[in-house]
C-alpha positions in Angstrom: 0.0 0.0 0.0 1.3 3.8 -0.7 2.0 6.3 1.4 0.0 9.1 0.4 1.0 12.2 -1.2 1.8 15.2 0.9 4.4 16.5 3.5 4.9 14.3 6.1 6.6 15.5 9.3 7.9 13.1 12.2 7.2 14.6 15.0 9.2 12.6 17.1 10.5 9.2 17.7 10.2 7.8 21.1 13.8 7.7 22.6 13.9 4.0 22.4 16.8 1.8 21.4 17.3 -1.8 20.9 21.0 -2.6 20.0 22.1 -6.1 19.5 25.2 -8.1 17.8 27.4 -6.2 14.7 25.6 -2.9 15.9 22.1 -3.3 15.0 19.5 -0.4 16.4 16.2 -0.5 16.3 14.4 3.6 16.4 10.6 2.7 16.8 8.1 6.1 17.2 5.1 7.7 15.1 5.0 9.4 12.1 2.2 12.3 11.2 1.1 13.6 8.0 0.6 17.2 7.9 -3.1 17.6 9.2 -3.9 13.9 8.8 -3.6 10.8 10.2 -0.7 8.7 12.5 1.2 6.3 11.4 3.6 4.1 12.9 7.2 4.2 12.1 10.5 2.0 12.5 13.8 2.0 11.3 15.9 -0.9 12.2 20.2 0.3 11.7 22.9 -1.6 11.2 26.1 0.6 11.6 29.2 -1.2 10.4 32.4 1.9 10.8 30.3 5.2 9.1 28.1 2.8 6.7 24.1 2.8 7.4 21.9 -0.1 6.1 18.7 -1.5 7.3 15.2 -1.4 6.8 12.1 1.2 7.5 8.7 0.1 8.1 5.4 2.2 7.9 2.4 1.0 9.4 -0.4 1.6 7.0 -4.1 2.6 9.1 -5.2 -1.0 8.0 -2.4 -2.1 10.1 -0.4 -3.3 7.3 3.3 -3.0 7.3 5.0 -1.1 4.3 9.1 -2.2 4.3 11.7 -0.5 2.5 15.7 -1.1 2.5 17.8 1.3 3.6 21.4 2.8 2.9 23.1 5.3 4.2 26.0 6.5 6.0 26.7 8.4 9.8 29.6 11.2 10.2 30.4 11.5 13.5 32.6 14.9 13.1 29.9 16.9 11.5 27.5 14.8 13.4 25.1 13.8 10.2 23.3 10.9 9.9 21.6 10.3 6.1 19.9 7.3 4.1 17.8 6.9 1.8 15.0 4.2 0.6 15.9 2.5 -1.8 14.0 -0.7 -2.6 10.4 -2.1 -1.5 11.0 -5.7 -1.7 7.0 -6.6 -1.6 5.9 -3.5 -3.3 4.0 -3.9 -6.3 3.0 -0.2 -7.1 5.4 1.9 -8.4 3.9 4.9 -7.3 5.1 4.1 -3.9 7.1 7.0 -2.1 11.1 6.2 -0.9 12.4 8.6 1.2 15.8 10.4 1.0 16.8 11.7 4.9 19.1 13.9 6.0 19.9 14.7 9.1 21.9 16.5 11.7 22.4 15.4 15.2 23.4 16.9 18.6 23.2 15.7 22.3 21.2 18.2 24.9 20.9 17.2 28.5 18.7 13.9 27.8 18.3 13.0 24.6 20.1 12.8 20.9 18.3 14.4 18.8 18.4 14.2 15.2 17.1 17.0 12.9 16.8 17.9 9.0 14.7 17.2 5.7 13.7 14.3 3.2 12.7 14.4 -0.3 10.8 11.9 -1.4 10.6 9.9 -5.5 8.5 6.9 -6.7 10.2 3.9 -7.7 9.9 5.0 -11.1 11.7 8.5 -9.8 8.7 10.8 -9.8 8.5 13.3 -7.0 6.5 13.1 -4.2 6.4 13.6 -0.9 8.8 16.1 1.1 9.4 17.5 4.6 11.1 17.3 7.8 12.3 15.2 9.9 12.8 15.3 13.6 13.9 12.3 15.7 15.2 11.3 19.6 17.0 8.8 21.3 18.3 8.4 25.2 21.3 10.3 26.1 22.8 6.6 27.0 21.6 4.2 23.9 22.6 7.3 21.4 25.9 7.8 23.2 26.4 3.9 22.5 24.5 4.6 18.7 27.8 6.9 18.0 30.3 4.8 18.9 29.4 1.7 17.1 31.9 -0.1 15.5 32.2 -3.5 13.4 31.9 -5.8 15.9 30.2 -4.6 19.1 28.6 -7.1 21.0 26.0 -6.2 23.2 23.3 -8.2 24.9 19.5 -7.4 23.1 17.4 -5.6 25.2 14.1 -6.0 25.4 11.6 -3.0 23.3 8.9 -1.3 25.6 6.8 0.8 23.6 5.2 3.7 25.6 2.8 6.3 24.0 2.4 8.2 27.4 3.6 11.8 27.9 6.8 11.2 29.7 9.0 14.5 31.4 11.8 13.6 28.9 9.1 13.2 25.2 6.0 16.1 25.7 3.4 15.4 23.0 3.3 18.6 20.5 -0.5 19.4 20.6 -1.5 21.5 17.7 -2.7 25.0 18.6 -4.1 27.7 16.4 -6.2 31.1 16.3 -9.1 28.8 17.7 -7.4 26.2 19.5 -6.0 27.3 23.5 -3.4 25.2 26.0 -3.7 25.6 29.2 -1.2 24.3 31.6 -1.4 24.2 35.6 2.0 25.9 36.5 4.3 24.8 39.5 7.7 26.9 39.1 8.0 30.9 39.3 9.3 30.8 36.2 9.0 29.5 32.2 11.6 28.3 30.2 10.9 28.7 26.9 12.3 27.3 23.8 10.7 28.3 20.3 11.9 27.3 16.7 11.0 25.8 12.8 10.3 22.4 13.5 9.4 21.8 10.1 11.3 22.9 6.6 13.3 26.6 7.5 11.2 28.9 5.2 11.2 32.3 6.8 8.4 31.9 9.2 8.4 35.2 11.6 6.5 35.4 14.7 6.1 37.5 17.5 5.9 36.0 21.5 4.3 38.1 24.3 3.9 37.9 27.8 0.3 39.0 29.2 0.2 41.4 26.0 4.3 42.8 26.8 6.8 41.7 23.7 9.4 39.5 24.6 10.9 38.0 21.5 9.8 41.0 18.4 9.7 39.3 15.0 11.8 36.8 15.4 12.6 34.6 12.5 12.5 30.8 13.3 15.6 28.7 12.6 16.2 25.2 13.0 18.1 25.8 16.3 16.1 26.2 19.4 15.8 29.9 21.0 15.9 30.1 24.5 13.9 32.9 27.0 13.2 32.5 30.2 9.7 34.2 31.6 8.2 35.2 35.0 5.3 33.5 35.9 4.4 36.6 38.3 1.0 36.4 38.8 -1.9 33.5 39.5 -2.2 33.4 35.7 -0.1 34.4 32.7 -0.8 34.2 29.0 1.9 33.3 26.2 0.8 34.3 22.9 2.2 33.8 19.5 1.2 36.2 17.1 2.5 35.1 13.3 4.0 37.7 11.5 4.0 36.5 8.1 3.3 32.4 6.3 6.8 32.1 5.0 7.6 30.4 1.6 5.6 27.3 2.7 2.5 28.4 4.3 1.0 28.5 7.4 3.3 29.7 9.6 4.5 26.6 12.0 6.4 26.9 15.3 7.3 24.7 17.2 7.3 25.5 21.4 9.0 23.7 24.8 7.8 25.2 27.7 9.8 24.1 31.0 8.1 23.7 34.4 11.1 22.6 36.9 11.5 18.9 35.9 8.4 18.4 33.6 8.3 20.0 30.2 5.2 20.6 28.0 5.3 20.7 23.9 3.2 22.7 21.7 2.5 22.8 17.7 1.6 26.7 16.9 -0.1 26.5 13.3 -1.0 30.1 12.4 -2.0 32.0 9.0 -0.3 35.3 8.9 -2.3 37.8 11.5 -3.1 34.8 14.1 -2.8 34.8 17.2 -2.5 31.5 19.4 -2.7 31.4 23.2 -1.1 28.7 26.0 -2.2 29.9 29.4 -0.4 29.0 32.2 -1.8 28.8 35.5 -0.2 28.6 39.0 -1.1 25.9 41.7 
């Protein structure tokens, strides 16, 4: 079965990593296309010195699995990971979509995570899908991911799948003109982390804190921006005002807020003009 046309963006994979004989990983997590459905997603690894092969599978909503090989390569000094589809061995229609990753990579005080763009061609090499990609692993199993080498021997562990909000993986919920979060507040205080989740297109937005500017037109890039906010009265209201669509339309920001030791995700999705709203309440 095909994966449908569109831009499909991977929110996240859940930092989850099964390694095994001759460096073999297994990355198991979700994948969401833009404004539709979930799909599952794995991508089993075999690192042998910088080369990448493997396999990806994409659970169709029938609950039918979609494999594709994989090759690719890792670069540990510019910290890049890239491969590309290449073959579905039990595809029969050639319309079907094989995706060409690239990512980049960097360690922050938990996880790996791994950042960038695919382009996507039919087996027959006609465009199709494209987007972004964003993915996470443990600080520990991607520490042990980079340095893989021919032979490592580890014992396999066993896979846990967990779909729950954790501290470590927030859910990005989607929130627009029309769509609020509200968030009961422990801390004094808001970390706040805003940037382009998806493809870097010139997205602007404005942030404000109960209706003061505290980040004017700021241009989102892939790298996170950092503010940290008072939370000085019983309740305080972010908003994200969108200053313009970009080059790929709406304008899409993607938002950490950090309470303490617990950390909340947000999707802002916003046509130029829009205005969306996470209130934060204290306990």
């Amino acid at each position: 079965m095909k994966r449908r046309s569109g831009i499909l963006c991977i929110l996240f994979l859940l930092p989850i990593l099964v390694y095994g004989q001759n460096g073999e990983y297994l990355l198991d997590g979700f994948a969401y296309m833009k404004d539709g459905p979930k799909y599952r997603y794995k991508v089993t690894l075999k690192i042998d010195g910088n080369a990448v092969t493997g396999m990806s599978t994409t659970t169709q909503p029938t609950g039918l699995d979609l494999n594709a090989l994989i090759k690719g390569s890792i670069d540990r000094k510019h910290h890049t990971l890239k491969f590309a589809e290449y073959k579905m061995p039990l595809a029969i229609d050639f319309s079907n979509c094989l995706f060409d990753v690239q990512l980049s990579y960097k360690m922050t005080l938990e996880n790996f995570v791994f950042s960038g763009t695919f382009v996507g061609n039919s087996i027959t090499k006609d465009s199709c899908d494209a987007g972004s990609v964003i993915l996470a692993i443990n600080k520990e199993a991607g520490s042990t991911m980079m340095q893989a080498n021919k032979k490592m021997k580890q014992p396999a562990e066993k896979l846990i799948i967990q779909e729950e909000k954790s501290e470590s993986t927030p859910e990005f919920e989607k929130i627009t003109a029309t769509i609020k979060k509200e968030l009961a507040w422990n801390s004094d205080s808001v970390v706040l982390e805003i940037w382009d989740g998806m493809v870097v297109d010139g997205d602007i937005v404005t942030v404000r804190l109960n209706g003061r500017t505290v980040l004017s037109k700021y241009e989102l890039v892939k790298e996170k921006k950092r503010i940290v906010l008072p939370v000085s009265s019983k309740t305080c209201t972010i908003t994200i005002y969108a200053e313009n669509e970009g080059k790929a339309p709406p304008n899409t920001s993607m938002i950490l807020l950090t309470d303490g030791k617990i950390t909340h995700g947000a999707e802002a999705v916003l046509h130029q003009g829009e205005t969306s709203e996470i209130i934060i309440s204290r306990k």
